[in-house]
NUGU-733197 format. One record per residue (C-alpha): residue number from 0; x, y, z. Coordinates in steps of 0.25 Angstrom, whole numbers. Example, Ala and Ser with C-alpha at 12.3 -4.5 7.8 and 13.67 -1.06 7.14 Angstrom:
  pos     px     py     pz
    0     49    -18     31
    1     55     -4     29
//
This chain:
  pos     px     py     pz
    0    -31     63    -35
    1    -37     63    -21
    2    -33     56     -9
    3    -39     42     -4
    4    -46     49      8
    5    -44     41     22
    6    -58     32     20
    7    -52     25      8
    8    -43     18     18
    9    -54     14     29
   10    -61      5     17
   11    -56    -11     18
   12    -43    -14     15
   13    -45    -21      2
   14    -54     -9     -4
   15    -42      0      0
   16    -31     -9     -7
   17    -39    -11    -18
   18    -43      6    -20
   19    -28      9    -17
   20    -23      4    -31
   21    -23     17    -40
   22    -21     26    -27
   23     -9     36    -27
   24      0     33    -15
   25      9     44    -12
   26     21     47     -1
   27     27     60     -1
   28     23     62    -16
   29     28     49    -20
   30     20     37    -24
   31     10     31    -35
   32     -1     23    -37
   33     -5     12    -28
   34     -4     -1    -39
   35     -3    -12    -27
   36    -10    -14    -12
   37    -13    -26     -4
   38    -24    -27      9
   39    -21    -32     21
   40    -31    -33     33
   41    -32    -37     46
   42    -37    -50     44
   43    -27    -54     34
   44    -17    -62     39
   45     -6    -55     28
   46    -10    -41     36
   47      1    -35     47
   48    -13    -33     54
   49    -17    -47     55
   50    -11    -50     67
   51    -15    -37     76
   52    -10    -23     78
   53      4    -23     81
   54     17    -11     81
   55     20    -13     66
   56      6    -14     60
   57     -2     -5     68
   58     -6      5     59
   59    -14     -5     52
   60    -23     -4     61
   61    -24     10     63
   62    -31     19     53
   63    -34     17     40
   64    -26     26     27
   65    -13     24     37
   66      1     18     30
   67      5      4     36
   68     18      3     33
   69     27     -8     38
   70     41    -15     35
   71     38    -29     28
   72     50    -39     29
   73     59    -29     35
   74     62    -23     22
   75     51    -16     16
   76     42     -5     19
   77     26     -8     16
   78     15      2     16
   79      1      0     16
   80    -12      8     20
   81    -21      4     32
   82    -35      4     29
   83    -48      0     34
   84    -52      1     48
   85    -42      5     58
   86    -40     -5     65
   87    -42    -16     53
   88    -27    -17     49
   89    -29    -17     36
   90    -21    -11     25
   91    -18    -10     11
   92     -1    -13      6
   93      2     -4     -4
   94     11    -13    -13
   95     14     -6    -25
   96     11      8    -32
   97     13     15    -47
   98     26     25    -44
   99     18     38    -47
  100     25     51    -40
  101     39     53    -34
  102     44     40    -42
  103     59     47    -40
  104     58     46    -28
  105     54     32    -27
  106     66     28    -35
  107     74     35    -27
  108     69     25    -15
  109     69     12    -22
  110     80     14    -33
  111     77     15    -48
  112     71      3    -49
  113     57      1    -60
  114     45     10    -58
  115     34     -2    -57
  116     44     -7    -45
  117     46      6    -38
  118     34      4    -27
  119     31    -11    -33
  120     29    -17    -19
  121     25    -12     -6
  122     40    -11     -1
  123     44     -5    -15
  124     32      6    -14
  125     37     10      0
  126     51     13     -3
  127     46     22    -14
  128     39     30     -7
  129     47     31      6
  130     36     21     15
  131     42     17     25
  132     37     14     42
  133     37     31     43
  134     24     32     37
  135     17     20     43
  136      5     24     49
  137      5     37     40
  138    -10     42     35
  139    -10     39     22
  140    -20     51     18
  141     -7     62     23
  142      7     64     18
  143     16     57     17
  144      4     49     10
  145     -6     51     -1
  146    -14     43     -7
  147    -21     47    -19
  148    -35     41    -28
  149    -29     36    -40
  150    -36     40    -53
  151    -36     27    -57
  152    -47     13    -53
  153    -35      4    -57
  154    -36    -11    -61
  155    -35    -18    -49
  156    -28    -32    -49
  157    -31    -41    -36
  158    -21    -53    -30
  159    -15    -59    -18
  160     -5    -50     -9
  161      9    -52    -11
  162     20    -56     -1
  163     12    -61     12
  164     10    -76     16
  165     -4    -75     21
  166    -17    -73     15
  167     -9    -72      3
  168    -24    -76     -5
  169    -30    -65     -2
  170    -32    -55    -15
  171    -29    -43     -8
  172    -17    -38    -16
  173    -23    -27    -26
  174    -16    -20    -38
  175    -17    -11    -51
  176    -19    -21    -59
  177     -7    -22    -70
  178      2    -10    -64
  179     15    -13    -67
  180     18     -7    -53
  181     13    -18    -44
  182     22    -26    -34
  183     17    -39    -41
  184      7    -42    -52
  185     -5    -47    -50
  186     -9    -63    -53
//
């Protein structure tokens, strides 16, 4: 399977969420299949970027196909892919993903618990494979990252984003529609 190459990144953010679910992500060898991804832009009020460029989201802004990862509640890691512009702040969470290679390794990380829970959910999917404020900013076309074409054009299922306050309407949540590996079923 090829990798995306850097311009699938620079497309709109919603196209990019949308084309990720299928895709292979991997981290050091370890990873699957992208089942889960919600966009975020500038614009939107639920976006870190909303607001302006500060310390913490700063690679939002910067080039596209770079990892934006940040600590959400104090607790959990969250990765996501910057796309677009630079300068557009926009990026795509990945929220969930079908354990595919070095599932050993991500048990070994977050304890034996149900294969469709291993990386159901952004904090889940980055203590699986080892995400954590160390890679932020990291290109997402070099190692410790690759990102794969999947072989598949999945079903895709389309619903609101999960866990924000505002601009919860928006239909910007995107998934493999009936995966057992998603964070949350779709409505």
């Amino acid at each position: 399977m090829p990798a995306l190459p850097p311009a699938f990144y620079t497309r709109p953010v919603l196209a990019v969420a949308r084309d990720l679910i299928g895709a292979i992500l991997l981290v050091d060898g370890v990873g699957g299949v992208i089942v889960e991804t919600e966009a975020y832009e500038k614009e939107d009020p639920a976006s870190h970027g909303f607001r302006g460029r500060t310390q913490r989201n700063a690679v939002m802004f910067g080039p596209p196909g770079r990892m934006y990862i940040y600590l959400s509640y104090g607790m959990h890691w969250c990765a996501n892919i910057v796309c677009g512009e630079e300068g557009q702040a926009s990026a795509v969470l990945l929220r969930a993903l079908m354990p595919l290679a070095g599932i050993e390794r991500m048990e070994e990380r977050r304890g034996q618990v149900a294969r469709s829970l291993l990386c159901a959910g952004p904090g889940r999917l980055c203590r699986a494979l080892g995400l954590t404020q160390a890679q932020n900013g990291l290109r997402v076309d070099a190692p410790p990252f690759e990102v794969l074409a999947g072989e598949d054009k999945p079903p895709i299922a389309v619903g609101p984003r999960i866990g924000i306050t505002k601009a919860v309407e928006q239909p910007w949540r995107f998934g493999w529609a009936g995966s057992k590996f998603l964070s949350r079923k779709f409505p």
